[in-house]
N, C-alpha and C positions, 0 to 999 in steps of 0.2 A: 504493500500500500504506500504510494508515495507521497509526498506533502501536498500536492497539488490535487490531485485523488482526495484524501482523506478531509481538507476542510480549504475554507474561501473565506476571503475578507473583503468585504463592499467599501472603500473608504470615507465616501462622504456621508453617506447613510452610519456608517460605525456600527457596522454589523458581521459579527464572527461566524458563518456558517458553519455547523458541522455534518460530513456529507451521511447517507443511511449507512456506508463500510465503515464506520467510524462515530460508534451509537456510545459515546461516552453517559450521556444523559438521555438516551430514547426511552428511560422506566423510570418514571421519575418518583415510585415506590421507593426504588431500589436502584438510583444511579450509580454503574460501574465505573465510574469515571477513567482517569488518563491509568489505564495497568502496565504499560510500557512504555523506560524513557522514549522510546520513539512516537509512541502516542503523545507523550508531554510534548514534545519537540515540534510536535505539531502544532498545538494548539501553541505554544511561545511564537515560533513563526508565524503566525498569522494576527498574535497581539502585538508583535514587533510592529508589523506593517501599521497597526491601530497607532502606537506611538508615533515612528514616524511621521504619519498622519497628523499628528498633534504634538507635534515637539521642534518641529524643524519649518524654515519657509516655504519652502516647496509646498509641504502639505497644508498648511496653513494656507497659501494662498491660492489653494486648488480648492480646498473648503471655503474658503470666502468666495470664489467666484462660483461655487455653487449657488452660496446665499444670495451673491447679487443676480444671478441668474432668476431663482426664484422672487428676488422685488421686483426686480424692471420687467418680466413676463405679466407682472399683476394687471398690468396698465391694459391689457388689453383679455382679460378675464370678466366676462360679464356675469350680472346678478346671477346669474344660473351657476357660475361658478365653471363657468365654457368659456377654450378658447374664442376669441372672434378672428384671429388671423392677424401676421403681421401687415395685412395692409391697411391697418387703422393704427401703423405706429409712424412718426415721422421716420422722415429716412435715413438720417442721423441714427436716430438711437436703435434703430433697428439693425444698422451696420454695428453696431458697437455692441448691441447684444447677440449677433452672428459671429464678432471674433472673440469676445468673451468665451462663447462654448467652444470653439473649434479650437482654442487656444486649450480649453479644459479635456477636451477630448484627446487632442495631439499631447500634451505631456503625463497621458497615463494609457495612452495606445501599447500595446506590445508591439514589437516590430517583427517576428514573426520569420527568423531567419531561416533558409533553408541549410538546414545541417545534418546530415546523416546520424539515422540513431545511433548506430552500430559504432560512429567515432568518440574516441574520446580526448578530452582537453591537453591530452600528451600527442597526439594525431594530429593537433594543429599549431601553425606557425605564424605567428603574425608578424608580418613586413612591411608593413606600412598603418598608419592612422594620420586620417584629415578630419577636422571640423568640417562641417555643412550647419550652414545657419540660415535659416528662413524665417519670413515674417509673416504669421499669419494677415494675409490680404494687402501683404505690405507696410502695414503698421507696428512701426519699429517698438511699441509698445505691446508689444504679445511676440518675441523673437522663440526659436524652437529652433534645438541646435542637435543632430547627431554626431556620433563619434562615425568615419568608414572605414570599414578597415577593410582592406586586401589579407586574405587569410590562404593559407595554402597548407594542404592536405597529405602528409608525410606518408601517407597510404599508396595513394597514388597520382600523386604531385600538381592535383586538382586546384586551380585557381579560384578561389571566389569572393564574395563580397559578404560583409557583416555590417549591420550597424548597433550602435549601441543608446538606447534613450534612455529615460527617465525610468521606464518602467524597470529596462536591464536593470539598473543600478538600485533599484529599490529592493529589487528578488535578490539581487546578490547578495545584501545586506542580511535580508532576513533568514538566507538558505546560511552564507556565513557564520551566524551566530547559534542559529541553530545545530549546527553542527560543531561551535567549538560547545555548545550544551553537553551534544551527546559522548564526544571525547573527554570531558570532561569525568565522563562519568564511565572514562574506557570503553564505548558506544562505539563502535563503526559507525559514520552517517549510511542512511541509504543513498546506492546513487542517485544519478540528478540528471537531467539533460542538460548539454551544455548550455541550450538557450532556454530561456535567460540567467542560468543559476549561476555560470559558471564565466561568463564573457569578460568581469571582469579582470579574474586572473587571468584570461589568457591576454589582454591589453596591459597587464602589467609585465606580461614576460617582456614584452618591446619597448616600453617607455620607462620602468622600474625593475630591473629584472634582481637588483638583491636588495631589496625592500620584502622585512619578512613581511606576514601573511596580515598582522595585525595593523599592521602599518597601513597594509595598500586597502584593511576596512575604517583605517581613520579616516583616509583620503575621500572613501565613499562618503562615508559620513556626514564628512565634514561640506561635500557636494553639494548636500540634501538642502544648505545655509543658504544659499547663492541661490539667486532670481529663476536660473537656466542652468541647473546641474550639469550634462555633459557638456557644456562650454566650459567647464573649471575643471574636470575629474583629471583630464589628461595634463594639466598645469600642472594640479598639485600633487599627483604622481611625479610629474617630473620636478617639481621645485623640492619634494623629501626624499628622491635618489639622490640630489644633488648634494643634498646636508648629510646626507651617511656618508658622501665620498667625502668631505671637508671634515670625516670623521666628528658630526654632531651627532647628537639623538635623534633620527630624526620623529621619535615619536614624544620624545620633550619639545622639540619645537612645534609640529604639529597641534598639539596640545593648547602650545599658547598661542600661535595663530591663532586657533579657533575663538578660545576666551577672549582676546583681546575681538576678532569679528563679533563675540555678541554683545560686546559691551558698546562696540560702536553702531550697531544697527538693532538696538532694544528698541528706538524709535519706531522703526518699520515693523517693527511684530505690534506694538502698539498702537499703530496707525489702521493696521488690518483689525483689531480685536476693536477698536472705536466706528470702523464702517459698519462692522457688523452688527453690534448693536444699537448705531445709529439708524438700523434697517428694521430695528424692531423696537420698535416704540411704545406695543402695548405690551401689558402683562398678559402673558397666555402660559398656559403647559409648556406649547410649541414654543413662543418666544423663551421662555425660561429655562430651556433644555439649548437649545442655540447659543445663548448668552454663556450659560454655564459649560457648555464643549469651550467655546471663545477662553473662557475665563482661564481654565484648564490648560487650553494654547501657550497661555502667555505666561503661567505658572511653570510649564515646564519645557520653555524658551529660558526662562531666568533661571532656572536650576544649570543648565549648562553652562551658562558664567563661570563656575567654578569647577565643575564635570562635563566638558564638553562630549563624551563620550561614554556617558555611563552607563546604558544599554550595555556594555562591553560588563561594569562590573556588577550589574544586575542578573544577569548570564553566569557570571560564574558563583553570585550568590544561590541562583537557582538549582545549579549543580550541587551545592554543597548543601542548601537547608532546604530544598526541596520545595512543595506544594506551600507552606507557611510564606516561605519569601517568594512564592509567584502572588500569593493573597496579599501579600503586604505592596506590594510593587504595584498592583491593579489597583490596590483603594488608594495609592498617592498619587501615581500618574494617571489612573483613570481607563475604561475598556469600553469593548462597544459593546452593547446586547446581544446573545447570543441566540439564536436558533439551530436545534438541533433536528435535521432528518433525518424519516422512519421512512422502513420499507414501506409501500403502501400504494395505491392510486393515486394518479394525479388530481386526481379532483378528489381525494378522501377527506372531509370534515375531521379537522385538526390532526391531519396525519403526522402533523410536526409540530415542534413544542416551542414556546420562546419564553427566556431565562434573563432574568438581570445578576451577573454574577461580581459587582461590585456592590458594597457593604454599601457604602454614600447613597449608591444611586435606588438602593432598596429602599432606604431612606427616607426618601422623596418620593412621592408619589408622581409629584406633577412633571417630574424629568423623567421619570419611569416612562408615563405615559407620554409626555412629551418629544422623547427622543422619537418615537414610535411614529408621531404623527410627522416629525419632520421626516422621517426618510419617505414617508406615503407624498410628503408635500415636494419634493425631491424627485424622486421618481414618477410623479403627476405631467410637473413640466419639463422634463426631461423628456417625455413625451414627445414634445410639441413638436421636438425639432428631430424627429427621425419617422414621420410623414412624410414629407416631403425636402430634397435637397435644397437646402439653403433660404426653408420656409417656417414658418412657425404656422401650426395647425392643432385644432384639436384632432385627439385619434378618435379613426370611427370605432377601437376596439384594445382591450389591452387588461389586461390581469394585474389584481392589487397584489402588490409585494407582497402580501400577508396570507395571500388567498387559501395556502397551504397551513396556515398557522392559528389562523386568528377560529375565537371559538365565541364570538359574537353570535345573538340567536340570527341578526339577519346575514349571515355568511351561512349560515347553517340551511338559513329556510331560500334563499336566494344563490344559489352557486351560481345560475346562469347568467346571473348581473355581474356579480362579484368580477367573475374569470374574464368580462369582456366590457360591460361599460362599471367600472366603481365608482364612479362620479355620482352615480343614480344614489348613493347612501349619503346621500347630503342633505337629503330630503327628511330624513329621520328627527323624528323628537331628539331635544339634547341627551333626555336619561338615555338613550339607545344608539347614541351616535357614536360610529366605530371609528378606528384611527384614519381612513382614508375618507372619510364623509367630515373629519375633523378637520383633515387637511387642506379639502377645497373650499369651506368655512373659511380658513385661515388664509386662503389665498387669494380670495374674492377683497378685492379693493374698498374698503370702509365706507358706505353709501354717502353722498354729499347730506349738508345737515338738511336741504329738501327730501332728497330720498329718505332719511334717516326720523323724520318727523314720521312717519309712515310705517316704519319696520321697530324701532325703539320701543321695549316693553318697561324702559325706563326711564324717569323725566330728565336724564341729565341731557341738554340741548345744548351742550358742546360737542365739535368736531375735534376727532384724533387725526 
């Protein structure tokens, strides 16, 4: 069972799949939880990605352009809580919400190299790496840069092409740690395909070739910081080979480059964590569950002032104290909700379970439920724009994220809505309103205070 097989992480939803071969909690009598470190290994790799996600710039401003995604879509969500189409948006802002997503899409695309299973990471040669930087639509403000490499095939002296993005560099990361987990614990990793698991050692053989192993995952790392990750990865590879030849550390310098990077760009984690709740203005679940991922962001952005890389000593706490320090590390830095699939129908009424497995987030009710309806609210308008190329639409059809999970009576009595139009649960009295009828509630543009004399079950006759 490999990593990729056995469980999945959604990033901006912040949701941990685990798949039906890998039933850690499918009896929830009797959950058997993680029974081999490679079971565990799994489940870290895939909350690494969740960190990530919430600890570095990159991910942080993959997640904010979710959010602004879902505000600037609102403009054109009518009372029903229905797209109307971007051609009731000016032209402007409708260009600038078309490179927003293509920008969001492009820096978590896999690139999808063609590389023989049968090879492995000793099988190839890399002999060259160029930058390639492109702007979406032109606009030097959404730039997306791959690594290319010319690879050749010691098998049989095979030329070809590689590239290496965002997404490579992120799987490295998390298959890398995971795997010094299981070493740790005298574990063989399981193998990996080289793509994406493995691409970036074999670009450190050419650019860093005695840069030990931990080094060439600071450089990752430290990637994750910077605007356009593979436009820095191949630098700082080569700027910490340079510092071993001049006989430095070069994971003491490493180190303070990075501390010294966050202490001068706290501003910019700051600046995203104030957009984003300057986009939510009222109190809801939904808004209070957004705010509090944000707030989380920037919590453990500033931890790295002083640990730039501690993911690295959190991994090897795991290995030695086990389950205790993976609880302890999830209720500080924080995880997504997790759903776990069961064998079962696709259409089976609750054939799959969903779990809050941070202490905090049990806590709370209203982030419980909140997270819930943000990713319904998330994948709503995400929608919109894979109808038609380079359009924004509503879908004539499409299945609630939850479809599989959620144990609402109207999921139960209504499958045929649910799996194809979920927007229809919006209609629902509040006592019964389920997370994706919440959603589009939440996404529906706040009535003018004319509309709003109308619809208000209460006197306050102020506009939000």
């Amino acid at each position: 069972m490999a990593t990729q097989v056995a469980a999945t992480y959604s990033p901006d939803y912040q949701c941990i799949r685990l798949k039906s071969v890998f039933p850690a909690f499918a009896d929830p009598e009797e959950p058997q939880g993680f029974q081999t470190p490679h079971q565990t290994g799994f489940f870290i790799h895939e909350w690494l990605h969740y960190l990530h996600n919430n600890s570095t710039i990159h991910g942080v401003t993959a997640y904010s352009h979710a959010v602004i995604l879902w505000s600037n879509v609102r403009a054109i969500i009518d009372h029903n809580g229905l797209c109307i189409g971007d051609d009731h948006l000016p032209i402007q802002d409708f260009a600038d919400i078309r490179k927003q997503y293509k920008h969001r899409l492009d820096s978590r695309a896999a690139q999808n190299n063609k590389i023989e299973a049968s090879l492995r990471l000793d099988d190839l040669d890399f002999i060259s790496c160029k930058k390639d930087t492109a702007y979406i639509e032109g606009d030097e403000n959404y730039p997306s840069t791959k690594l290319l490499c010319d690879v050749v095939s010691k098998v049989d002296d095979k030329v070809f092409k590689i590239k290496i993005g965002c997404h490579e560099i992120v799987e490295y990361i998390a298959f890398a740690l995971e795997s010094r987990f299981l070493r740790n614990l005298k574990e063989l990793p399981l193998s990996a395909p080289i793509d994406p698991y493995l691409l970036i050692n074999g670009l450190a053989t050419l650019i860093s070739p005695t840069l030990e192993r931990e080094t060439i995952l600071r450089c990752a790392i430290f990637s994750l910081q910077l605007p356009d990750p593979p436009s820095y990865l191949a630098g700082l590879l080569d700027w910490s080979e340079r510092n071993k030849c001049e006989q430095k550390d070069p994971d003491i310098e490493i180190t303070k480059k990075a501390s010294d990077h966050f202490k001068t760009n706290t501003h910019v984690m700051n600046d995203q964590i104030d957009m984003i709740e300057n986009m939510l203005p009222l109190d809801s679940p939904f808004a209070r569950a957004v705010k509090h991922a944000a707030n989380l962001m920037k919590k453990n952005y500033l931890y790295r002032i002083d640990n730039p890389f501690f993911e690295i000593d959190l991994v090897n706490e795991f290995s030695r104290l086990g389950g205790a320090a993976i609880n302890a590390a999830m209720d500080k830095h924080g995880v997504g909700f997790l759903i776990q699939e069961r064998e079962g129908p696709d259409d089976k009424f609750m054939r799959d379970l969903m779990f809050d497995i941070s202490l905090p987030h049990k806590l709370d009710a209203d982030i419980t439920y909140g997270r819930r309806v943000a990713q319904a609210a998330f994948s709503y308008v995400l929608e919109f724009f894979k109808v038609e190329n380079d359009k924004i639409k509503q879908p004539v059809r499409m299945r609630c994220p939850f479809f599989t999970s959620c144990d609402s009576e109207y999921r139960r009595d209504n499958p045929s809505i649910c799996s194809t139009a979920p927007w229809e649960s919006r209609k629902l009295e509040q006592s019964k309103i389920c997370y994706f009828g919440e959603a589009v509630i939440n996404t529906k543009q706040p009535p003018s205070c004319e509309e709003g004399d109308q619809e208000k079950e209460s006197k306050d006759d102020s506009c939000n």
